[in-house]
C-alpha positions in Angstrom: 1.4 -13.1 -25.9 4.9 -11.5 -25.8 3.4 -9.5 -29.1 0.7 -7.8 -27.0 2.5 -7.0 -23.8 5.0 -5.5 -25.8 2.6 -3.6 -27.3 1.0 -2.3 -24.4 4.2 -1.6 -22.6 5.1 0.6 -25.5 2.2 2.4 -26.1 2.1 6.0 -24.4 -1.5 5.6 -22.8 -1.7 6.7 -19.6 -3.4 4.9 -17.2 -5.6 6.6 -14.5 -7.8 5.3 -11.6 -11.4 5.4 -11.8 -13.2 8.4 -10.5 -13.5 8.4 -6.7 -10.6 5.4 -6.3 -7.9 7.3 -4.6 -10.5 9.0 -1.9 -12.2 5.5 -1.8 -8.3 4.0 -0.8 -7.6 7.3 1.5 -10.8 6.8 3.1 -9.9 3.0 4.4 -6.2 3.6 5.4 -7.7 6.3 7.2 -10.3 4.2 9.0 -7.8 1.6 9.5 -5.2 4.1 10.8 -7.8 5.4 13.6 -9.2 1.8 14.5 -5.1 1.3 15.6 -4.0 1.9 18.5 -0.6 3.6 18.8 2.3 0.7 19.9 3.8 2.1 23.4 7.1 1.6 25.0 7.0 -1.0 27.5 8.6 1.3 30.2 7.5 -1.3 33.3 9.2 -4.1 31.3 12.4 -2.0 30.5 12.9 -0.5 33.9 12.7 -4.1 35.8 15.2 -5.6 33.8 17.2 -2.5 34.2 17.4 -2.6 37.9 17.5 -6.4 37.8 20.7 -5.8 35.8 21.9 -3.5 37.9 22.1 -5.0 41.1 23.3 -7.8 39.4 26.1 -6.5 38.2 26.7 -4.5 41.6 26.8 -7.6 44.0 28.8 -9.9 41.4 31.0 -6.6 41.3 31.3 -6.6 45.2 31.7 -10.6 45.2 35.2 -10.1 43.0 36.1 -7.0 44.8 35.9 -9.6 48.2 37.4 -12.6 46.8 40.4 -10.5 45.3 41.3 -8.8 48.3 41.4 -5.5 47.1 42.2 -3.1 49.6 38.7 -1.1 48.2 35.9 -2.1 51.2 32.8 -1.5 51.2 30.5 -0.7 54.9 29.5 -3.6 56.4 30.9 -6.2 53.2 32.6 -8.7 55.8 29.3 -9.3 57.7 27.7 -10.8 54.5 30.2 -11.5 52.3 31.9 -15.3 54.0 34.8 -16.5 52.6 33.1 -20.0 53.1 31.4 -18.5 49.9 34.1 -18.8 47.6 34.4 -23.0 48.0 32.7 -25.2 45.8 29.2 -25.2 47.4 29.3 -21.6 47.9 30.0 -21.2 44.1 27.0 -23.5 43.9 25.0 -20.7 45.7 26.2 -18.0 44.2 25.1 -19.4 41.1 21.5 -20.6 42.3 21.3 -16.8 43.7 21.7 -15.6 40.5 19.4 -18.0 38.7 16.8 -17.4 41.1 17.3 -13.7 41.0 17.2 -13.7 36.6 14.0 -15.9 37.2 12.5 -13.1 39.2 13.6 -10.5 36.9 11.7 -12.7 34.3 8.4 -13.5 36.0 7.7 -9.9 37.0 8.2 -8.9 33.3 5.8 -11.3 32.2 3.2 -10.2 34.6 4.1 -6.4 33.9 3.7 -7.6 30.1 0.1 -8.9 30.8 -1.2 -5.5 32.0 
């Protein structure tokens, strides 16, 4: 068996496809090809998670601003920022917030996804 495959490995034949193969192949991938559609960029999807990300990362930017007491205020920050909020239940509710807020982001991604 090793006799003969080394044979034919060694030989200097050339081996061709039959006539009409490669238009026969062409032909199918081509088919296939249009039958495809093209793979789009799920924009909707990207953009809510963008803008979920970003106000995220805004108010827990504001939150640490507050709770450090950095002279830098926004408008309007005392009226809905408490300092009630930095105890251990409000730490609870922060957290809930931003749960609630990631399963948001989540949900409408899935239902963008399903379009």
């Amino acid at each position: 068996m090793t006799d003969d495959l080394d044979r034919i490995l060694a030989s200097e034949e050339a081996v061709t496809p039959s006539a009409g193969f490669v238009d026969r192949v062409m032909k199918e991938i081509r088919r296939v090809c249009e039958a495809t559609a093209p793979l789009h960029f799920p924009w909707r999807r990207f953009l809510v998670g963008l803008v979920g990300g970003v106000l995220c990362t805004l108010l827990s930017g504001a939150i640490l601003l507050a709770r450090a007491g950095s002279g830098l205020r926004f408008p309007g920050m005392a009226t809905w920022i408490d300092p009630a909020l930095f105890s251990y239940a409000g730490g609870a509710l922060l957290v809930t917030i931003g749960l609630a807020g990631s399963l948001l982001v989540v949900r409408v991604a899935v239902d963008t996804m399903s379009d």
